[in-house]
C-alpha positions in Angstrom: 70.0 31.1 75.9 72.2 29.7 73.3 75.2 27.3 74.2 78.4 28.5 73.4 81.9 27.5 73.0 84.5 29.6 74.1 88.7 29.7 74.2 90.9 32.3 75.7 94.3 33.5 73.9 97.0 35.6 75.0 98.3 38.1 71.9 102.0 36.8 71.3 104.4 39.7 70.7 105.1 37.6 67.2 101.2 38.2 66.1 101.3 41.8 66.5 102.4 44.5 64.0 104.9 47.3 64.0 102.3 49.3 65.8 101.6 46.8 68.9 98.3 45.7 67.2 97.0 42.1 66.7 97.2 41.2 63.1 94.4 41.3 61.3 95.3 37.9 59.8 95.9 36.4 63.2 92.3 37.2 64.9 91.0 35.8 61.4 93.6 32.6 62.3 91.9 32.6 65.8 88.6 32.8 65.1 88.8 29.5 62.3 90.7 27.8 65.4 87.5 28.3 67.8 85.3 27.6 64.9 87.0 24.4 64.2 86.8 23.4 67.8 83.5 23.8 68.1 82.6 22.1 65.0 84.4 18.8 66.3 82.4 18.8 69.5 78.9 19.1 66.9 80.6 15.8 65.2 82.1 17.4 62.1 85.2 18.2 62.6 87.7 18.9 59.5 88.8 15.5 60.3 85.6 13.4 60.0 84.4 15.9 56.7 87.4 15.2 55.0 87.0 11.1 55.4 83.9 11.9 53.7 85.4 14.0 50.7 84.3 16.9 51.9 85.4 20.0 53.8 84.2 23.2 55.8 84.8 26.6 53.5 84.3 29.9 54.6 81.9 32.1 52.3 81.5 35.5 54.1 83.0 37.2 57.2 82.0 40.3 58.2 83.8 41.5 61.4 83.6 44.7 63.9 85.7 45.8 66.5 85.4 48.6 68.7 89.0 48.8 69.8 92.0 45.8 68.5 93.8 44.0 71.1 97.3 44.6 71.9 100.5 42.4 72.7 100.3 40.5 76.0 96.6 41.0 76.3 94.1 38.4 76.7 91.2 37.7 74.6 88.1 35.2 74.6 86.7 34.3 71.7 83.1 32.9 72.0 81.0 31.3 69.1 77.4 29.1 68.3 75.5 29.0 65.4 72.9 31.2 64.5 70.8 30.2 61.5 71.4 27.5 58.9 69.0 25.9 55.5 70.1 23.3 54.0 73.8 24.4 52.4 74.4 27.4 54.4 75.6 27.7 58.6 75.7 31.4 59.9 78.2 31.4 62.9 78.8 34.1 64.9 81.5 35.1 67.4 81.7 37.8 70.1 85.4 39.1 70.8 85.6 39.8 74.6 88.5 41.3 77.2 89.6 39.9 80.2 86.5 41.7 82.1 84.3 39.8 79.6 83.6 43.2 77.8 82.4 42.8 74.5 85.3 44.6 71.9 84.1 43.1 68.9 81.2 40.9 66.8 81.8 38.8 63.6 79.5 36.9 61.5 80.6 34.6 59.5 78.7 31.9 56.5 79.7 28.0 55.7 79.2 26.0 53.3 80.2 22.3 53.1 82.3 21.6 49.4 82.5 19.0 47.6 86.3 18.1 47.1 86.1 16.1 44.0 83.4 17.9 42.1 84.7 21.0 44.1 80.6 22.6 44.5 78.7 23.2 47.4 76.7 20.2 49.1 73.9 19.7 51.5 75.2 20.1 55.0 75.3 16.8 56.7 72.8 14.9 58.8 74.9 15.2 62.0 74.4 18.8 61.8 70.8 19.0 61.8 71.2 16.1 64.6 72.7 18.5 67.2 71.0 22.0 66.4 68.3 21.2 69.5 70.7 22.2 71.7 70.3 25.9 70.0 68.2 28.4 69.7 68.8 29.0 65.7 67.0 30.5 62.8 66.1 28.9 59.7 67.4 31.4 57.3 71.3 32.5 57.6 71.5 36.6 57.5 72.8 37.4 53.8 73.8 41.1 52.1 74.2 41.9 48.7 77.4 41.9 47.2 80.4 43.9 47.7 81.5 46.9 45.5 84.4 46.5 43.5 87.1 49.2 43.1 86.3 51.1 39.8 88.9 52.1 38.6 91.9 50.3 41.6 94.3 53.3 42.4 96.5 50.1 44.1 97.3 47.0 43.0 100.0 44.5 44.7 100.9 41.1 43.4 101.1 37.9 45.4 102.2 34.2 44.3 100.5 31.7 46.4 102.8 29.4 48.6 102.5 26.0 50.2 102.2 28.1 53.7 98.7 29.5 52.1 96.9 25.8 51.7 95.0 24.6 53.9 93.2 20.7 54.2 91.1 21.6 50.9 94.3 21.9 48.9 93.0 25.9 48.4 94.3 28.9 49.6 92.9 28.9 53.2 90.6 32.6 53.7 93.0 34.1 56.0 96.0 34.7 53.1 92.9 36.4 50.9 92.3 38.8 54.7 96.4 39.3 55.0 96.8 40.5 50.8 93.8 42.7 51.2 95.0 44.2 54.0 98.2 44.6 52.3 96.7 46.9 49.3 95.3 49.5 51.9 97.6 52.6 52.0 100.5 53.0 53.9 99.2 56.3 55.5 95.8 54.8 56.1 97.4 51.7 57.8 99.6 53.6 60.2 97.2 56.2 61.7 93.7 54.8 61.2 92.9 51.3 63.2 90.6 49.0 61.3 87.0 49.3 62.5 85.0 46.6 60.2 86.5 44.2 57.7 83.8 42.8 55.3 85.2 39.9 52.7 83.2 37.5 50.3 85.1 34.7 49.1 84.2 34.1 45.4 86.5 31.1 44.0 89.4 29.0 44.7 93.4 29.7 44.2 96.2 27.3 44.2 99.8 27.1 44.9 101.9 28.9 42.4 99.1 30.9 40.5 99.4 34.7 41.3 96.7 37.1 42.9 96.3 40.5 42.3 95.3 42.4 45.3 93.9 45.6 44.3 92.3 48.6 46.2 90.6 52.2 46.3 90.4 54.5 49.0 86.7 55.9 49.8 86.6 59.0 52.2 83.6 59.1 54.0 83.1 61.8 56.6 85.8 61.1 59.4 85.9 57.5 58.4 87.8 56.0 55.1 86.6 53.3 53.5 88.9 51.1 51.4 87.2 48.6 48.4 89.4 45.8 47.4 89.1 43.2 44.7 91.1 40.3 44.1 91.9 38.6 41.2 93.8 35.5 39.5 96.6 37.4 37.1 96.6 33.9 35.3 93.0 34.2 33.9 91.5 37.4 35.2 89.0 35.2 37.8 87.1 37.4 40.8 88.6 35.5 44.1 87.9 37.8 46.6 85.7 41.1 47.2 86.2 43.0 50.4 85.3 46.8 52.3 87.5 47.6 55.2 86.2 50.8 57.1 89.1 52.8 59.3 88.8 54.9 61.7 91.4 57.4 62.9 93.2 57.1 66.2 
């Protein structure tokens, strides 16, 4: 049985949308703050990494839900590692209701970064010191990369604020979720809920350069898939791939 860490969270009316649903955004917000928890409990918490010049970075997420919370309701969020080699930790989460049903899965990859050469490093010793306590693998799960949308029929521009930094001095994963969700079609947003989110982070951004957020619908049978890319406008750089599936409500 593997140890988890869990919290609990109550959906504020502020983190929903126009519709009543959590924000995608925010459960991606939620999920860091569990992950973060958790990671200070194994001895590496953003803290202690960044004394050392380093810091946590998210790499993949890939995230399914079989219904989306609503305001007022209650969610736990449980997580543990899974598998990790020497740069990579797979961490998973499982999304649960107040009746500890299971509503939705994420997996998610880590990598430890360098914050002066600004390149993935080993993972530290303290890591490999408390992984007894868990059952995990020795090879994280990995998939191929994403498509990319050939030819975009969307494209939306974003210039990246203070708000969207995080420790690393980057543009922290969740903006990159919240401007690819922003690029998926009005009329898929409002009567499709999102079903699986897939993202692979590519490369940094900064504050004041400008992302491109661009998109292209997919149907596929009574589902619609949507590809997004997204791009520095300053020098044409891949930051972010990502597949969203929706399915109709």
């Amino acid at each position: 049985m593997k140890a988890k860490h869990r919290d609990r969270f109550r959906v504020r009316s502020y983190e929903t949308d126009p519709l009543g649903r959590l924000q995608v955004p925010i459960l991606c917000k939620l999920l860091q703050e569990v992950a973060v928890a958790h990671a200070s409990i194994l001895g590496v918490a953003v803290e202690t990494m960044a004394e050392r010049g380093t810091a946590w970075v998210l790499s993949r997420l890939n995230l399914t839900l079989d219904r989306w919370p609503q305001g007022g309701e209650e969610v736990v969020i449980e997580t543990w590692p899974e598998a990790m080699n020497r740069l990579l930790v797979e961490r998973r989460f499982a999304i649960l209701d107040t009746s500890e049903a299971q509503i939705g899965a994420v997996s998610t990859l880590w990598c430890v970064l360098d914050l002066a050469r600004r390149r993935p490093v080993r993972l530290p010793q303290e890591v490999w010191g408390r992984m007894d306590e868990y059952e995990i693998g020795d090879e994280p799960a990995r998939t191929g990369d994403l498509t990319v949308p050939q030819p975009p029929d969307r494209e939306l521009g974003f210039t990246v604020r203070r708000s969207d930094l995080d420790l690393a001095e980057h543009v922290n994963n969740t903006s990159y979720v919240e401007w690819a969700i922003e690029a998926v079609p009005d009329e898929v947003w409002s009567t499709c809920e999102l079903a699986e989110l897939e993202i692979q982070f590519v490369s940094e951004c900064h504050q004041g350069q400008t992302v491109l957020s661009r998109s292209r619908q997919v149907d596929r049978g009574d589902d619609i898939e949507v590809r997004h890319q997204l791009m520095r406008h300053e020098d044409g750089a891949e930051v972010a791939r990502a597949l969203t599936l929706w399915r109709h409500g």
